[in-house]
C-alpha positions in Angstrom: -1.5 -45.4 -9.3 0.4 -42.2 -7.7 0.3 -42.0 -3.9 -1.7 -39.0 -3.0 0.6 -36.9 -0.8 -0.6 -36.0 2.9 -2.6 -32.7 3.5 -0.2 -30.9 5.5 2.6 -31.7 3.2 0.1 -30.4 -0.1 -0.2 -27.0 2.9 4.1 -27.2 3.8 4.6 -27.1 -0.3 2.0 -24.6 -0.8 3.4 -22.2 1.8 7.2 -22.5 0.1 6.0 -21.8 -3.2 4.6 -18.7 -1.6 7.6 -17.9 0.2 9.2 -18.3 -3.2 6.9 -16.2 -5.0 7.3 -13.2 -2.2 11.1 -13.5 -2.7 11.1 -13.6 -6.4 8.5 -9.9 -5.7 11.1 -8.7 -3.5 14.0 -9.2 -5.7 12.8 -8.3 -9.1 10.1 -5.3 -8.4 11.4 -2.0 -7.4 7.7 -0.9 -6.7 7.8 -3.8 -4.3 11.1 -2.4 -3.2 9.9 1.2 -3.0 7.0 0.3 -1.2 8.9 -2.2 1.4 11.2 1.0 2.3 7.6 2.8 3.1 6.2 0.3 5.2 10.0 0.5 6.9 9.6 4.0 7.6 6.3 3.5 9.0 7.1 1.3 11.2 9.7 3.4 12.5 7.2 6.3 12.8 4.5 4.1 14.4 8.0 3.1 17.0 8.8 7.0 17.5 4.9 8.1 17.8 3.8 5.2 20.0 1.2 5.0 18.1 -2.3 2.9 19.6 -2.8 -1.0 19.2 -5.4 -0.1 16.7 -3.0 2.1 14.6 -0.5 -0.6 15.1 -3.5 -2.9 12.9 -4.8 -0.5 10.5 -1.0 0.5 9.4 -0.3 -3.1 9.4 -3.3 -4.0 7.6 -2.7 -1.4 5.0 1.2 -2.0 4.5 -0.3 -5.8 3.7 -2.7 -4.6 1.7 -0.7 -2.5 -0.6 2.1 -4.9 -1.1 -0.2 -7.8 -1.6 -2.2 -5.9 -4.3 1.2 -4.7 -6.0 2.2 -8.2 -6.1 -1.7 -9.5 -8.0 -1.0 -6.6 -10.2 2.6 -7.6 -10.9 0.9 -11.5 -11.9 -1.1 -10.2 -14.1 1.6 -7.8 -15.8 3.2 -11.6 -16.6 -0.1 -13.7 -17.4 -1.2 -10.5 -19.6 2.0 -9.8 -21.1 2.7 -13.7 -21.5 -0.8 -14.1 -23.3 -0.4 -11.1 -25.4 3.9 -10.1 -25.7 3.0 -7.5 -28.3 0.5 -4.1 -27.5 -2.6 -4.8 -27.9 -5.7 -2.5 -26.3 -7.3 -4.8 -24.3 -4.1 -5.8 -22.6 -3.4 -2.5 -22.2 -5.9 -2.2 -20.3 -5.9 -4.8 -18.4 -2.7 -3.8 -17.5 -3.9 -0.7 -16.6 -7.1 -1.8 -14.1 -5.2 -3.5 -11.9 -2.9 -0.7 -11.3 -5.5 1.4 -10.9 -6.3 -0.9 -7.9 -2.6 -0.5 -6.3 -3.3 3.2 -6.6 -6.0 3.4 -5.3 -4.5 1.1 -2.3 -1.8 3.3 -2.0 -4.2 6.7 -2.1 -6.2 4.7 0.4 -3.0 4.0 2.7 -1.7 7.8 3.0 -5.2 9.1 4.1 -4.5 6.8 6.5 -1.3 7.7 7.6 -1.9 11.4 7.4 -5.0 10.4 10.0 -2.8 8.6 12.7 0.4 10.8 11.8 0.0 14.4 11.1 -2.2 14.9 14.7 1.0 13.9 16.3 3.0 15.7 14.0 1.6 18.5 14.1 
């Protein structure tokens, strides 16, 4: 019989395969990329506009948001395309539902931004 490892080495593993997941995101997606220079610039706004604590959360929860729903599309892109390596219609659309909900992230995100930004823009 195997000796059942301890639970906070099962969490310490869990949280490195993570880690190793966000890198291998950051590394091979250039939406991930693309949307990791956003949040960047962002941040530099919410720096230059001194923007509130609770701007400060909402942008923070939204940059989160985004990139973590980029990355559950990206996972299923693999499974679904793993599953099914030639077209087919219903991977297709799969394919296409869950980037349908990183749209509508995003979409979600620059209302957002145009709220806490464009007052002090403009």
């Amino acid at each position: 019989m195997q000796k059942k490892e301890s639970f906070i080495i099962n969490r310490l593993k869990s949280v490195g395969y993570a880690f190793k997941g966000m890198l291998i995101l950051v590394k091979t997606e250039a939406s991930i990329k693309i949307q990791i220079f956003i949040a960047i610039v962002v941040t530099i706004a919410g720096f230059y506009f001194e923007i509130s604590k609770t701007e400060w959360m909402i942008q923070i929860g939204m940059i989160g948001l985004v990139i973590s729903i980029e990355g559950m599309n990206t996972a299923i892109e693999y499974i679904a395309d793993f599953i099914h390596p030639e077209y087919h219609k219903k991977i297709g659309l799969i394919k296409d539902i869950a980037a349908g909900a990183v749209f509508i992230a995003s979409v979600v995100a620059v209302i957002i931004a145009g709220i806490i930004y464009l007052p002090k823009i403009l």
